[in-house]
DOLUM-93223 format. One line per 8 residues: their letters; for each residue x, y, z of C-alpha. Coordinates in pm, 1 decimal, padded with zeros to 6 digits. Last residue first. Example, Ala and Ser with C-alpha at 12.3 -4.5 7.8 and 13.67 -1.06 7.14 Angstrom:
<loros>
sa> 01367.0 -00106.0 00714.0 | 01230.0 -00450.0 00780.0
</loros>
This chain:
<loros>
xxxxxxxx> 22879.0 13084.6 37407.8 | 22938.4 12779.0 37569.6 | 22752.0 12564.5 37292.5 | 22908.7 12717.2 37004.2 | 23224.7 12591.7 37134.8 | 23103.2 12245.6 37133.6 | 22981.1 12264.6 36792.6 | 23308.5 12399.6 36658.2
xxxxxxxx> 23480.9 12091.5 36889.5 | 23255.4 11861.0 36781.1 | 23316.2 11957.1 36397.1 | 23708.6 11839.6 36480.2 | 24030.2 12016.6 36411.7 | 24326.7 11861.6 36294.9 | 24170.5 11959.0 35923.7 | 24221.4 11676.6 35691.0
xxxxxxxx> 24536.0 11866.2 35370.2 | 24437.4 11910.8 35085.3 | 24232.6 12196.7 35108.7 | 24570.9 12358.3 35341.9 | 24705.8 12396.5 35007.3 | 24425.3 12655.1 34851.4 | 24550.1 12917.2 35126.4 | 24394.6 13242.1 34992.3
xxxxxxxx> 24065.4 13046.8 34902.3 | 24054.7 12878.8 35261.9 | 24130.3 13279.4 35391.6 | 23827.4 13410.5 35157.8 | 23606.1 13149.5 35234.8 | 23609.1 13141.7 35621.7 | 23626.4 13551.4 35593.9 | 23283.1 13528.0 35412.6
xxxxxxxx> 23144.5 13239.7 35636.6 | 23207.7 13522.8 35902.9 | 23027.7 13745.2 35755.9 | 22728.4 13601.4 35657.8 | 22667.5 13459.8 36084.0 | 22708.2 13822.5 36156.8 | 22456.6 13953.9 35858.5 | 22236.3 13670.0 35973.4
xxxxxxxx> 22130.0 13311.3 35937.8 | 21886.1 13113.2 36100.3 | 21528.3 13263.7 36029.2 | 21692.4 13466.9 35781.0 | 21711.4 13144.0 35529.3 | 22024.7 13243.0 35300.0 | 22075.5 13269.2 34877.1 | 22398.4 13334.6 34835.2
xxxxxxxx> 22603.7 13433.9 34493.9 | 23001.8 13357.8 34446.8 | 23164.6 13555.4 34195.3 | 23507.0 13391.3 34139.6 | 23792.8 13637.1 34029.0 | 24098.3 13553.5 33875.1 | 24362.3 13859.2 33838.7 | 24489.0 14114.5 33652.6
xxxxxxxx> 24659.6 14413.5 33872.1 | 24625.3 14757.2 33927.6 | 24861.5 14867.0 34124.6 | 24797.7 15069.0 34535.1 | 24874.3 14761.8 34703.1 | 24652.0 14519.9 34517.5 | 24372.9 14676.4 34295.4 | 24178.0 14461.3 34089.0
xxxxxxxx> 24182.1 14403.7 33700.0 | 23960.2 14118.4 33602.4 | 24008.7 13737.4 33510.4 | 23696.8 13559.4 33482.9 | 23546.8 13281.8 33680.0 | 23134.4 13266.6 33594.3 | 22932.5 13216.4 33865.3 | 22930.2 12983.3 34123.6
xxxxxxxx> 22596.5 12999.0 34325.3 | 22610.6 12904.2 34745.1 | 22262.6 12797.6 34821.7 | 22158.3 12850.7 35239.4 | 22034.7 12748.5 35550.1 | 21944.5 12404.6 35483.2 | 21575.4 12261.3 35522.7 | 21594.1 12005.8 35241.6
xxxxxxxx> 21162.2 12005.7 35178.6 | 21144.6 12371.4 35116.3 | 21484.8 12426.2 34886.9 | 21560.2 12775.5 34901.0 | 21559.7 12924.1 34578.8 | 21863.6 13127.4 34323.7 | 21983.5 13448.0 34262.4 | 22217.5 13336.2 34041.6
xxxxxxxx> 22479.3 13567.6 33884.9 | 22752.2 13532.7 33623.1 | 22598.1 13328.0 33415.3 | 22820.7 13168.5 33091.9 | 22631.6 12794.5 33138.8 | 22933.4 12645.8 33351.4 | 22942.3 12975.9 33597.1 | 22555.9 12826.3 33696.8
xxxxxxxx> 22761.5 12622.6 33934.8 | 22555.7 12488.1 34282.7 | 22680.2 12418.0 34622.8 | 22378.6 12339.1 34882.7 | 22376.5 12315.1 35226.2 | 22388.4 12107.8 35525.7 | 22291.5 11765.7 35311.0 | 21963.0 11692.7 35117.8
xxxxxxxx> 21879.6 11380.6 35301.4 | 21941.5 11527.3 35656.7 | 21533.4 11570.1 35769.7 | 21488.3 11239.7 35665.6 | 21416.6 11107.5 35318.9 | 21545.3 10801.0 35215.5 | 21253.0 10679.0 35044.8 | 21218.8 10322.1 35243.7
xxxxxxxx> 21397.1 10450.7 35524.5 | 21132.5 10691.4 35638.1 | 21342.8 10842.5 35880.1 | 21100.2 11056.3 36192.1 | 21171.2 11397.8 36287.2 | 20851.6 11501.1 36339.3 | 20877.4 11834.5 36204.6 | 21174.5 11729.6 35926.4
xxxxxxxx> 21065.8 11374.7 35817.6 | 20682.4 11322.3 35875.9 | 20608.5 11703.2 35834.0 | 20795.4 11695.2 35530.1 | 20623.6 11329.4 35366.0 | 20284.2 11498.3 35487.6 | 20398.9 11865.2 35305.3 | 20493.7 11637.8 34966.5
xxxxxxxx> 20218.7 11442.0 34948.2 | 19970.9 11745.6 35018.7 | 20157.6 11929.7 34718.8 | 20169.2 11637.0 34517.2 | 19747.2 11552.0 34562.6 | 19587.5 11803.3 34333.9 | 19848.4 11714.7 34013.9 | 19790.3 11362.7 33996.2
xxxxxxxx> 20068.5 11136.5 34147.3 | 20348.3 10995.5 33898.7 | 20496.4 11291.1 33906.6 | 20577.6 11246.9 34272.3 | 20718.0 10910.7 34281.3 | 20913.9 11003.5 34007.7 | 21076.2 11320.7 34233.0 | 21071.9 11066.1 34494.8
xxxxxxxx> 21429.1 10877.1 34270.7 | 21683.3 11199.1 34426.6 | 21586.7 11109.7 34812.7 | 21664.0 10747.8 34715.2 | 22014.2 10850.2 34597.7 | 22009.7 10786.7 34194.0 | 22163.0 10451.0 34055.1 | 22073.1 10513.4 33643.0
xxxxxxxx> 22391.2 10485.6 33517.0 | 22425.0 10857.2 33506.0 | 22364.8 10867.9 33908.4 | 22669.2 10636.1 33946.4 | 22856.3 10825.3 33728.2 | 22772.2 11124.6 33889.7 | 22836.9 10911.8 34244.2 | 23192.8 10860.3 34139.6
xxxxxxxx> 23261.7 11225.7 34021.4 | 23135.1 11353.8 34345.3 | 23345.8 11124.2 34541.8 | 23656.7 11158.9 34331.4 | 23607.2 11522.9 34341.6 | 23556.3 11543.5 34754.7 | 23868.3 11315.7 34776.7 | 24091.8 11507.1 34636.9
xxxxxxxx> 23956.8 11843.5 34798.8 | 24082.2 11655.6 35200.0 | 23798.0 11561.0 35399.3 | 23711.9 11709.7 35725.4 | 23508.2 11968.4 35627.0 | 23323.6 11732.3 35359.3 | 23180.4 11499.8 35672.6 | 22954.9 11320.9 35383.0
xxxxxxxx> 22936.5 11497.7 35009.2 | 22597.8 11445.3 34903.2 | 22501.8 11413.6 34500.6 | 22207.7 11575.8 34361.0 | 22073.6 11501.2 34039.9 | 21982.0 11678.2 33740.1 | 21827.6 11627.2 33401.5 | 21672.4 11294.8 33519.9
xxxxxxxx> 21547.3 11222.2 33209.7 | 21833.8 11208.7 32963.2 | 22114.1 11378.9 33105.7 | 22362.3 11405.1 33455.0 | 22421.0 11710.1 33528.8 | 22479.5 11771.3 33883.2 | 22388.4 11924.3 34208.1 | 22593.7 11931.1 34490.2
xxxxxxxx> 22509.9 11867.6 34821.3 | 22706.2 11943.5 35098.3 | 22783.4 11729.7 35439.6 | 22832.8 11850.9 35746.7 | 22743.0 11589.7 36057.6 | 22551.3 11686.5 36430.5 | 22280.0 11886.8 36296.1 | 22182.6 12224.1 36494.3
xxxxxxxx> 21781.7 12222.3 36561.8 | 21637.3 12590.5 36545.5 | 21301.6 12599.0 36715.0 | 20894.6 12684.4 36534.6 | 20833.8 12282.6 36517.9 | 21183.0 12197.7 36384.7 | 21398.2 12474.1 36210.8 | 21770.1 12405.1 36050.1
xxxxxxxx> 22103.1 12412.2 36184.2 | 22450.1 12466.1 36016.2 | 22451.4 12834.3 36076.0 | 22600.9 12779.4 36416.8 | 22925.4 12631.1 36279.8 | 23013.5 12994.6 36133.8 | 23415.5 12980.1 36144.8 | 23531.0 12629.0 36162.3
xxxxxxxx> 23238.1 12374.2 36040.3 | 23087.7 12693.2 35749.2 | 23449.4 12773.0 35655.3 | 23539.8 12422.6 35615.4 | 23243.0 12330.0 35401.5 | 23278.9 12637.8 35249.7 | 23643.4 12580.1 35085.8 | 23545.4 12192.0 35050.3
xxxxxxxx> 23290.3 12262.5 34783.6 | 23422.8 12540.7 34621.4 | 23767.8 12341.7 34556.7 | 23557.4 12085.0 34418.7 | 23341.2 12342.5 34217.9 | 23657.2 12532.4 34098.7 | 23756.3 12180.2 33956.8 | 24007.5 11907.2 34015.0
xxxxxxxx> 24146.1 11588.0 33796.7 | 24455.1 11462.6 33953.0 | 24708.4 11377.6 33688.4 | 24980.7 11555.6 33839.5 | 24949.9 11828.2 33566.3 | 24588.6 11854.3 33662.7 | 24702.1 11908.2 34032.5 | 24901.4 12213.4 33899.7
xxxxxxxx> 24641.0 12367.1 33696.8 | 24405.1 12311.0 34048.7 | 24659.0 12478.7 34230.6 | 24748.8 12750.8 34005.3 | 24365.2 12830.5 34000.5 | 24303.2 12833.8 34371.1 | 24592.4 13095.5 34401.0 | 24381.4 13314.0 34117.4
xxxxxxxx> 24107.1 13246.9 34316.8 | 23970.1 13594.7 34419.6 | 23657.4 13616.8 34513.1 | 23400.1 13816.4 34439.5 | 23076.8 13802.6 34687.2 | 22734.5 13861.4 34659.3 | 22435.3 13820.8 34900.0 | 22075.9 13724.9 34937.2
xxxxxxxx> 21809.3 13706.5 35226.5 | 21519.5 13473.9 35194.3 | 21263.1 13458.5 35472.6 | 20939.4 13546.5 35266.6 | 20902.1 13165.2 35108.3 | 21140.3 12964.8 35366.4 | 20886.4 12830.4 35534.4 | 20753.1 13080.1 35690.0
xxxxxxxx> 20859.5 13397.8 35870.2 | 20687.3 13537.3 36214.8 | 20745.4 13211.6 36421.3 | 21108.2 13140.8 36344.6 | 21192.8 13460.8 36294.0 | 21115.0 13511.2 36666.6 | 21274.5 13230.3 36794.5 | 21549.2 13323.4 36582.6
xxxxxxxx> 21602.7 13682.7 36713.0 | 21581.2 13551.6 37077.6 | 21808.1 13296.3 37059.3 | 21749.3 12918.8 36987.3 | 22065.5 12763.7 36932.3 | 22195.1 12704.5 37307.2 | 21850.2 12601.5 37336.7 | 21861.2 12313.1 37089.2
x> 22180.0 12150.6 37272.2
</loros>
């Protein structure tokens, strides 16, 4: 399965980049989500509590499992190691000391939008009441160590977990903890853009950055017309991902967003099947 991943370009990358400090690619994208809108007004009406970062969440999920399911990898020992489940993590705000946690969305391509914001909002409450994921709770373990021994700490606990490829239960890390990627909203704060970091010890392929929805006048058939834009920002690891491999998540987004419906609806097709196809390539 590894080799079918490894091609030339990403061997190469693999060895001639690090980890992921000069590997970092970026790109923009406005969408428009004035469809997306309607349907999450019109859920709301129903009494069914939905966001732009739940519809977010489960519009690259899918796009990611059906159109680009070669970018959900990560690198092992110098070779590019494709993971066998999807799930995103989302960060959110949860107060006091912990400022921010992460939640994980499990097998969110295959999950319909309304349950991806009842998860999320379930484990934010969780995570408010003081029941972090284990991964979340190391970031105590860490401060309590003194300052010259995190860093070592934290590249033994990665080598352990991602290079090695060994659980350590009793933290939760492995080298899936974090998730496939990472969804984040910085729109919430009045940003429009956010170039933001890799995360070193999660080994995804890229951050997706909501910014700031506003409405804006775009052309559509030769009129100028008002509608809801998105601007999504990502921050990609160019050891695995590409300008192909960006391009096709792009279309993946912009037909899910075009088509907010089909969110709620479980996808007939499987990840194995993405994966599988990948494979005979």
């Amino acid at each position: 399965m590894s080799d079918r991943f490894n091609t030339p370009w990403r061997v190469t990358s693999a060895a001639i980049y690090t980890t992921p400090t000069d590997s970092r690619v970026y790109g923009t994208l406005d969408i428009d989500v004035t469809d997306a809108k309607k349907f999450i007004d019109h859920k709301r009406e129903e009494g069914i509590k939905l966001t732009m970062v739940h519809m977010t969440t489960a519009v690259l999920a899918r796009a990611m499992a059906f159109d680009a399911p070669e970018m959900n990898c990560f690198i092992r020992r110098g070779a590019v190691v494709g993971r066998e489940n999807l799930d995103v993590m989302v960060p959110v705000q949860v107060g006091g000391a912990a400022g921010v946690t992460p939640v994980i969305v499990r097998d969110a391509h295959a999950r319909p939008v309304t349950d991806i914001a009842d998860e999320i909002r379930e484990k934010a409450a969780r995570s408010r009441a003081g029941s972090e994921i284990k991964a979340a709770k190391n970031k105590y373990v860490l401060n309590g160590i003194p300052w010259p021994l995190r860093r070592p700490i934290f590249r033994i606990l990665k080598w352990i977990t991602v290079d090695m490829g060994i659980e350590i239960t009793a933290l939760g890390l492995s080298a899936h903890s974090f998730g496939s990627f990472v969804v984040s909203d910085i729109g919430s704060f009045g940003l429009n853009t956010g170039m933001t970091a890799l995360m070193p010890a999660a080994k995804i392929p890229c951050v997706i950055v909501l910014g700031k929805i506003e409405e804006k006048p775009v052309v559509r058939n030769g009129e100028i017309v008002i509608r809801t834009v998105l601007p999504l920002t990502g921050t990609f690891d160019h050891r695995i991902v590409d300008g192909a491999q960006i391009g096709k998540l792009a279309r993946g987004i912009k037909r899910a967003f075009r088509k907010p419906e089909w969110l709620d609806e479980v996808p007939e097709k499987e990840l194995e099947d993405c994966i599988f196809e990948v494979r005979e390539k």
